[in-house]
Each structure stands twice: as C-alpha cells, then as structure tokens.
N, C-alpha and C positions, 0 to 999 in steps of 0.2 A: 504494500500500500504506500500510495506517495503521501505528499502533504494534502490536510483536510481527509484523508480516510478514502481520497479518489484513486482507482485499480491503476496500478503501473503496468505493462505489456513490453516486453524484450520485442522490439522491431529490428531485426537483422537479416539480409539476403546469405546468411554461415549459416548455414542448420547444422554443421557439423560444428561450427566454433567452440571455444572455451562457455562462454558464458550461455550458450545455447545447449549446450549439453549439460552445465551445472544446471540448467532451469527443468531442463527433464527429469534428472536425477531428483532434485527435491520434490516435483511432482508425483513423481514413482514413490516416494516415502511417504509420500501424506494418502497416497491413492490405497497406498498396502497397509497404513498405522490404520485409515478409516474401513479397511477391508476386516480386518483382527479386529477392530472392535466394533463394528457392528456383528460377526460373527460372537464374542462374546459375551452382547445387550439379551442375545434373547434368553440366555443363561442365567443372566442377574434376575431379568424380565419374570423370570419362569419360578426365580425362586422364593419364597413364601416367607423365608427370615430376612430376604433384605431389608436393612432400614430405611426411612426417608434419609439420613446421609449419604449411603451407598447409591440409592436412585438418582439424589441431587450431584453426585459427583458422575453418575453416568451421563444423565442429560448435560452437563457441561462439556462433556468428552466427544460425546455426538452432538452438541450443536460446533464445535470446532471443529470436528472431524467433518460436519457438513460441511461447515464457510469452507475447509481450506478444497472440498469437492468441487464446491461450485465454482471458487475461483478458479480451477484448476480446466472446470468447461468453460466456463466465461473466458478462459485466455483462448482455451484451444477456439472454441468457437471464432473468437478475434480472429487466430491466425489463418482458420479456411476461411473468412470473409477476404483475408487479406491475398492471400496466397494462392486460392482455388478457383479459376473461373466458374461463372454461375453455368449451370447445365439446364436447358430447357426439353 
C-alpha cells in the first residue's frame, strides 16, 4: 500500500526481473499462508470448546489472509488489463 492506504502495482515490461519475481514470490506466500489457514478455520469452526478468543483471533487471520487475496487478484487482474489484449 502506498501513501493514504491507495494499492501500489509493480509496472514493469521484466516479468523475469529482480523485483518482479520478489512480487511473485511474496504472492505465493500469502496465497499458500491463506490456503493452510483457511484449511484449518473449519477445524477450529467445527470445534465445540473453542472460545470466543480462539474464534476472535481466527476471524482476524482470515480477514488478513482475505485482504492480502484480494490484493493479490486486484494486482493480477491490473496486470491482464494491462498486459492482455481484450479478446472479443
């Protein structure tokens, strides 16, 4: 995020470049952190001694593990606007 909370986007013609492969890589880690744990919400979900802390720290894990999702479509989506001609 830049300044004001407004989405920053890596614009580069290097899709192999240095800083265009760091941007995948950390992508890959949030894609895989929000895979593991939404595989185990329904585990917490399901169990009957969770407390309301246990739940409150899960709903905080998945609404981050959402934002950093959706940023992660929101870019990609950027980059086929930018990158893919429109196909009719």
């Amino acid at each position: 995020m830049g300044p004001e909370g407004k989405p920053c986007y890596l614009s580069t013609d290097d899709r192999g470049g240095y800083m265009s492969r760091l941007a995948d890589n950390i992508e890959a880690e949030q894609l895989e952190a929000a895979t593991e744990l939404l595989e185990g919400a329904l585990g917490a979900l399901d169990d009957q001694d969770a407390g309301p802390e246990g739940l409150r720290r899960l709903a905080q894990e998945l609404h981050q593990a959402l934002r950093d999702v959706l940023r992660v479509a929101t870019s990609r989506g950027h980059l086929l606007e930018v990158s893919e001609p429109h196909r009719i």
